[in-house]
C-alpha positions in Angstrom: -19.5 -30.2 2.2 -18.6 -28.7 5.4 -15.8 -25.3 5.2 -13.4 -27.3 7.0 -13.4 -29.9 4.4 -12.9 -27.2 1.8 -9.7 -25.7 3.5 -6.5 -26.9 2.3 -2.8 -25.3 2.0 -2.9 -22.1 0.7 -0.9 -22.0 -2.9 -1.1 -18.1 -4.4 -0.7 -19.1 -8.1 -3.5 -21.6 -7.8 -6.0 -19.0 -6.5 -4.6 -16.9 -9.2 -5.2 -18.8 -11.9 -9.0 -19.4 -10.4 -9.6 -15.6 -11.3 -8.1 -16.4 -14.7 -10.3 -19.1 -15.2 -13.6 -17.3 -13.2 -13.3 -13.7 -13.4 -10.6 -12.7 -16.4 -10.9 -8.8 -15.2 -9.8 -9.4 -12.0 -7.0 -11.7 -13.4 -5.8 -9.3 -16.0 -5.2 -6.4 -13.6 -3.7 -9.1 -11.1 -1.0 -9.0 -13.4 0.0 -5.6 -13.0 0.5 -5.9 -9.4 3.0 -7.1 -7.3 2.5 -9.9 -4.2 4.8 -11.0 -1.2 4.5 -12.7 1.4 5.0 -11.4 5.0 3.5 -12.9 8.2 4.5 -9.5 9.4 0.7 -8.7 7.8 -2.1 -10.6 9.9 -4.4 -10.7 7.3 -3.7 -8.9 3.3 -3.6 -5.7 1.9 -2.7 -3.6 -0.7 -0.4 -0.5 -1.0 1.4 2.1 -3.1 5.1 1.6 -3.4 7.6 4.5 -3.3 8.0 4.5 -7.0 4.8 4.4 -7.6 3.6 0.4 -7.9 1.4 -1.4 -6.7 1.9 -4.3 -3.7 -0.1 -6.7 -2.5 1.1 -8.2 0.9 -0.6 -11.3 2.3 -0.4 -13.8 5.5 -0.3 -17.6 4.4 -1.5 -18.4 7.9 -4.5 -16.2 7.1 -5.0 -17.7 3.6 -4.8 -21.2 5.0 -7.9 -20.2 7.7 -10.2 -19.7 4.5 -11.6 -21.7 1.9 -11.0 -21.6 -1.6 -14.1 -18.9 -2.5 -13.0 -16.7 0.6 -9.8 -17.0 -1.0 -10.8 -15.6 -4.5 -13.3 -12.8 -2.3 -9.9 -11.7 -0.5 -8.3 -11.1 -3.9 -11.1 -9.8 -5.7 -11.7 -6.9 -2.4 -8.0 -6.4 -2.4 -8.0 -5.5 -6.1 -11.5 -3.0 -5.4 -9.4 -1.3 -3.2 -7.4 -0.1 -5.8 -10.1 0.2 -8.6 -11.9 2.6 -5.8 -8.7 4.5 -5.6 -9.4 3.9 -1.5 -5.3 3.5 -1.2 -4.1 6.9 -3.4 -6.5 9.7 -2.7 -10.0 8.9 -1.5 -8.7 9.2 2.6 -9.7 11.8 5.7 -7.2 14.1 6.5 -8.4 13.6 10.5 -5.9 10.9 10.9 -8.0 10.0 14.1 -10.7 8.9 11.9 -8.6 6.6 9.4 -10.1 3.3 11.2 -13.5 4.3 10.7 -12.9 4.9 6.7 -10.8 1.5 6.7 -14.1 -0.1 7.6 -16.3 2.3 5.6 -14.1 1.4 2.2 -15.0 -2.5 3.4 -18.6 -1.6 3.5 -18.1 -0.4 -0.1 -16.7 -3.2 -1.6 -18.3 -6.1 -0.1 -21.5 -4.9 -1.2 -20.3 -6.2 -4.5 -18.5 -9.9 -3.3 -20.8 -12.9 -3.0 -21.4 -13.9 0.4 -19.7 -17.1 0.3 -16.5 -15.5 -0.8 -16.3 -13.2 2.5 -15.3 -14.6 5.6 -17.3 -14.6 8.3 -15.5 -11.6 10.5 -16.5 -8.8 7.3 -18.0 -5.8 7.5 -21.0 -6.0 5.2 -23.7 -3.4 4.7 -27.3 -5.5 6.1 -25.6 -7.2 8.8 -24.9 -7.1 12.0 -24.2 -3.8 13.6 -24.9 -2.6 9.9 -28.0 -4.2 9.3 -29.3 -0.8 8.5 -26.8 0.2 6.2 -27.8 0.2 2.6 -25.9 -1.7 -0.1 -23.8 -0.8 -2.9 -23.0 2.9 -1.4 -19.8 4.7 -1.7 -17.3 4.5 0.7 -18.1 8.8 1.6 -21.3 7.5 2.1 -20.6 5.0 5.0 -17.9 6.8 6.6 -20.5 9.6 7.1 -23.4 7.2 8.5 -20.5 5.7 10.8 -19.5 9.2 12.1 -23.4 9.9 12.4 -23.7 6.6 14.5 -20.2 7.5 15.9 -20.1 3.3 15.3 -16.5 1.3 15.8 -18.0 -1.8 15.9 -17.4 -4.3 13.4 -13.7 -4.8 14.0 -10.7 -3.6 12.1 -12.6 -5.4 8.9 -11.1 -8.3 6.5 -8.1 -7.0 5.6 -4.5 -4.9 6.8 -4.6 -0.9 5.8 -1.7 -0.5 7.6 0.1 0.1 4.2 -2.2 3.3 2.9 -0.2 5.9 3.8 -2.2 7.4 6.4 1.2 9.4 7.7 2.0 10.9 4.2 5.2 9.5 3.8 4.9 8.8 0.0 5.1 11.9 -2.7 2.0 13.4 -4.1 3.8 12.6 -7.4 4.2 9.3 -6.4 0.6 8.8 -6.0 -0.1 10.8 -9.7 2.1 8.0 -11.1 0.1 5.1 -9.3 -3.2 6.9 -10.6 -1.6 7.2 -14.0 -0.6 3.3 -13.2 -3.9 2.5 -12.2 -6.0 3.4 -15.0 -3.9 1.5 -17.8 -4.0 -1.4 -15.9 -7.8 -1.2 -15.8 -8.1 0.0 -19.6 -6.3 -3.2 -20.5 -8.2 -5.5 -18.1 -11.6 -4.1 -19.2 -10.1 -4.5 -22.8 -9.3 -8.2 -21.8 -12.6 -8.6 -20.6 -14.9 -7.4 -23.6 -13.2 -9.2 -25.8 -15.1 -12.5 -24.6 -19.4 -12.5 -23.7 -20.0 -12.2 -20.2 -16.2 -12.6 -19.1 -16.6 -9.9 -16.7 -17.2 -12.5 -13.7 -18.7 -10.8 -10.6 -18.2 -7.7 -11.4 -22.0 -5.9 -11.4 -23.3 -4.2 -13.7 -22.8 -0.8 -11.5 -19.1 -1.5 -10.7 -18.7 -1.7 -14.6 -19.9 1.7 -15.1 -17.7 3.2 -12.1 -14.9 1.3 -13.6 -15.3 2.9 -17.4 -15.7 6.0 -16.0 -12.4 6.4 -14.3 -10.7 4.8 -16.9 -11.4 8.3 -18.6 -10.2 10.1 -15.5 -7.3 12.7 -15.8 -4.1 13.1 -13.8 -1.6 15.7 -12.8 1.1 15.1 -15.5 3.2 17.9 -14.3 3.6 16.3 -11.2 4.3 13.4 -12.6 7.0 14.7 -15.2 8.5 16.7 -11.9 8.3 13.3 -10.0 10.4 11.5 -12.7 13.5 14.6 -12.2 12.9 13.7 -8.5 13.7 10.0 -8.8 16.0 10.0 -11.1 18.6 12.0 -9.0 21.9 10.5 -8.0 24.7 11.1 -5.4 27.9 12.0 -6.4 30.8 12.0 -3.7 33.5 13.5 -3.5 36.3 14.7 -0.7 36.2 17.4 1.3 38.3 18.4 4.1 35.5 21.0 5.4 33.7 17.9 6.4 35.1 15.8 9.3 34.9 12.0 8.1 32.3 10.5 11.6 34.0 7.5 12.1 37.8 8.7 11.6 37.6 12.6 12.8 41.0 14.3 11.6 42.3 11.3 9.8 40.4 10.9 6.8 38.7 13.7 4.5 34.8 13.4 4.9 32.8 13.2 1.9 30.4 15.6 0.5 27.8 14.4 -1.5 25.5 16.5 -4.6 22.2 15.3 -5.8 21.4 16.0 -9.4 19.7 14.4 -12.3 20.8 14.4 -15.4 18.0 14.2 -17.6 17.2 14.2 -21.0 14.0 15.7 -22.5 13.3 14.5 -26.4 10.9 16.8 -27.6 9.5 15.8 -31.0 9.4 18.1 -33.7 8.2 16.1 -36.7 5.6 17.5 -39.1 2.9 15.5 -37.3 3.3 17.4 -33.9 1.1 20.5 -34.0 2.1 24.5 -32.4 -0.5 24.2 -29.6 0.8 20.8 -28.5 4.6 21.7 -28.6 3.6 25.2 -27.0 2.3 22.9 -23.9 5.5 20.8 -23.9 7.4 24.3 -23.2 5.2 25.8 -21.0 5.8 23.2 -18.8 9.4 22.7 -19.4 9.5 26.6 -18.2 7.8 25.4 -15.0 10.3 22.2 -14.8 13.3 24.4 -15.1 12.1 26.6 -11.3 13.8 23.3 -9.9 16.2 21.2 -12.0 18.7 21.7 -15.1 17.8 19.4 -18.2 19.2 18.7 -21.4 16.9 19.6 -24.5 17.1 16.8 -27.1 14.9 18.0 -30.3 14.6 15.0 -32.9 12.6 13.9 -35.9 14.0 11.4 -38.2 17.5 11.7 -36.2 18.8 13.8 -33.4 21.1 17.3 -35.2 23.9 17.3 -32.3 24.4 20.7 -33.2 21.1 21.8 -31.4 21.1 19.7 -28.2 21.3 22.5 -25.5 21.3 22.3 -21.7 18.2 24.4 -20.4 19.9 25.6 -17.3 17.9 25.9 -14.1 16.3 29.1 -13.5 16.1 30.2 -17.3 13.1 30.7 -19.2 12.6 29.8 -23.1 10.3 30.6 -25.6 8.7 27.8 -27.3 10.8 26.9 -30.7 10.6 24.7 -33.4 13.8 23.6 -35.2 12.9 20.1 -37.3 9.7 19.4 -39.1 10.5 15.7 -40.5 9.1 12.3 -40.0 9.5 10.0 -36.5 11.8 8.2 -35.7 12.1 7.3 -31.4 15.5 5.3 -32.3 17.3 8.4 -33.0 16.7 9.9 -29.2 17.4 7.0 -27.3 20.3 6.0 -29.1 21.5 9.8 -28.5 21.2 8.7 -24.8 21.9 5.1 -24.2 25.7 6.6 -25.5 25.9 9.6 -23.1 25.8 9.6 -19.3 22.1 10.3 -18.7 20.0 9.3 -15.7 16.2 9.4 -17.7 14.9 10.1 -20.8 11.4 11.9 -21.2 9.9 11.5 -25.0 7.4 14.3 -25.7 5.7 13.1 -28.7 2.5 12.5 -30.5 3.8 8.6 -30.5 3.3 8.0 -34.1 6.2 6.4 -35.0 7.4 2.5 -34.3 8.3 1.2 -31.4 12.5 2.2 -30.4 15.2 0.5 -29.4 15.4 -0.6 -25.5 16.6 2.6 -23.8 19.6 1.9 -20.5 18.1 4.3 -18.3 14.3 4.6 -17.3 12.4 6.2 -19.9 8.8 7.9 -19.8 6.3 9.1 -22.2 4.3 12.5 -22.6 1.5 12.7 -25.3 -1.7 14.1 -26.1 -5.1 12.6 -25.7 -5.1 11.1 -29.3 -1.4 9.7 -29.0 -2.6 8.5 -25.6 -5.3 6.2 -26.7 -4.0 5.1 -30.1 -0.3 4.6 -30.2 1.7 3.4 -32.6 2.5 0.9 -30.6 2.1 -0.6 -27.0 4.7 -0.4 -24.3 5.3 -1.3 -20.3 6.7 2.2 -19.8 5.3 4.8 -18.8 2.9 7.1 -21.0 1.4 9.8 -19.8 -1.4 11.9 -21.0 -1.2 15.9 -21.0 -3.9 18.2 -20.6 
């Protein structure tokens, strides 16, 4: 049957469920990402929002040019570029040579992509002007050979990278929490996947490996916990007759507007939380309070009013414990849900049930053991410290 036959309208939830049905990793961390349309794209891509999701942008016009295997390859190359971290950190700083690593991360991943899912115009490793290229390299690896060649050719690849960042617009933080992100969505595919005989689809055998290996990768949770101050902040306005109002000058006050957050840090100090792992919490509060007020929220089995304090910018504490009870998350984010908080950040060892739904955004800091055995599962964040 010819490739024109095979083309028909292009319909996103049916390719979709073709990776649930074909390759269930690819369609469990499918899930976890986000997908609009926009013929402003020529072609797809994939990106890292300013909060720290993930986006995948696409071209129906594009999609409707391909047939229903190049379909699934386009998905499943999007999604590598995100397992290969190609979007978040793995970029040149020589922002002259960003198009030759576009088509050096292509090289990478369609190395691993049946044949008949690429379209024809890819950049793969054997062929064409890199029919000396070897297969199944890194992305360093042909971005070098490239620069040795000083080769262009090949086009701009299969996909849009327009969306990676190359200016540095989004926050180093930003990207921690997309790293962060990124490897629970691929601890629960790979989960997803091993629960069934050979339900990892495609995905070789090498790419496995890689995969489990950065599931066990660390982040920067600092930056993280100072990203979540960051975004949490919100502008209050008020009048001011030192500032002339621009579009009525002399009639009306102008407004002057603060940024602040007020946050709420829930530091658990139940029996089960060791010295050494509330002695990191601190340490790092101390480093938290060079830039932002807080409010410290201690708790075990209920929150004691009486010591809720404000850790005032600028001030440095020594590590305290005041409770040594049981666990009980309710009592924190009830404290909060009935005050005028922007966030709540849980320091815990998250042994405890799951809490009540909080009103604001809420995150989670734990240790490594509290990071891969909670007590119970959540879509918030959860972070894992040092």
């Amino acid at each position: 049957m010819s490739q024109e036959i095979q083309k028909k309208e292009f319909d996103l939830n049916i390719s979709l469920y073709s990776l649930l049905k074909e390759e269930p990793f690819f369609a469990a961390l499918s899930r976890h990402i986000d997908k609009r349309e926009s013929e402003a794209c020529p072609t797809a891509g994939v990106r890292v929002t300013e909060d720290g999701r993930y986006e995948m942008v696409y071209s129906r016009k594009f999609f409707n040019e391909l047939t229903d295997a190049q379909r699934l390859g386009v998905l499943k190359h999007e999604f590598y570029h995100l397992i290969l971290e190609h979007v978040t950190t793995r970029k040149p700083e020589d922002k002259e040579l960003f198009r030759r690593w576009n088509i050096a991360a292509d090289l990478a991943i369609n190395s691993h992509i049946p044949r008949n899912e690429l379209p024809e115009s890819c950049c793969l490793p054997g062929e064409g002007p890199f029919k000396d290229y070897d297969t199944k390299q890194v992305a360093e690896y042909y971005f070098a050979k490239l620069n040795q060649d000083e080769n262009d050719e090949g086009g701009e690849g299969m996909d849009d990278h327009s969306g990676w960042d190359e200016n540095g617009v989004i926050d180093p933080a930003a990207k921690e929490i997309a790293k962060q992100r990124l490897k629970e969505m691929m601890k629960d595919a790979a989960q997803e996947a091993t629960k069934r005989s050979n339900s990892w689809g495609t995905v070789s055998e090498e790419m496995r490996k890689e995969i489990m290996n950065r599931i066990q990768g660390k982040v920067d949770w600092r930056s993280v916990l100072r990203y979540f101050v960051k975004t949490s902040r919100r502008a209050d306005k008020s009048s001011t007759v030192k500032r002339l109002n621009k579009r009525y000058p002399m009639v009306h006050p102008g407004k002057k507007v603060r940024r602040h957050a007020n946050i709420a840090i829930a530091i658990d100090q139940s029996g089960s939380v060791d010295d050494g792992l509330l002695e990191k919490f601190f340490a790092e509060l101390n480093n938290l309070a060079d830039i932002a007020t807080f409010t410290i929220v201690p708790f075990d089995t209920e929150v004691d009013e009486k010591k809720v304090y404000v850790w005032k910018k600028g001030q440095h504490r020594k590590t305290e414990r005041v409770l040594c009870g049981g666990t009980n998350f309710d009592a924190p984010t009830k404290y909060v849900n009935g005050k005028k908080f922007d966030g709540l950040v849980v320091m815990t060892d998250m042994e405890a049930p799951r809490p009540v739904n909080c009103t604001v955004q809420r995150i989670w800091f734990t240790d490594q053991r509290g990071f891969d055995n909670p007590y119970f599962k959540t879509s918030e964040r959860m972070i894992c410290v040092d």
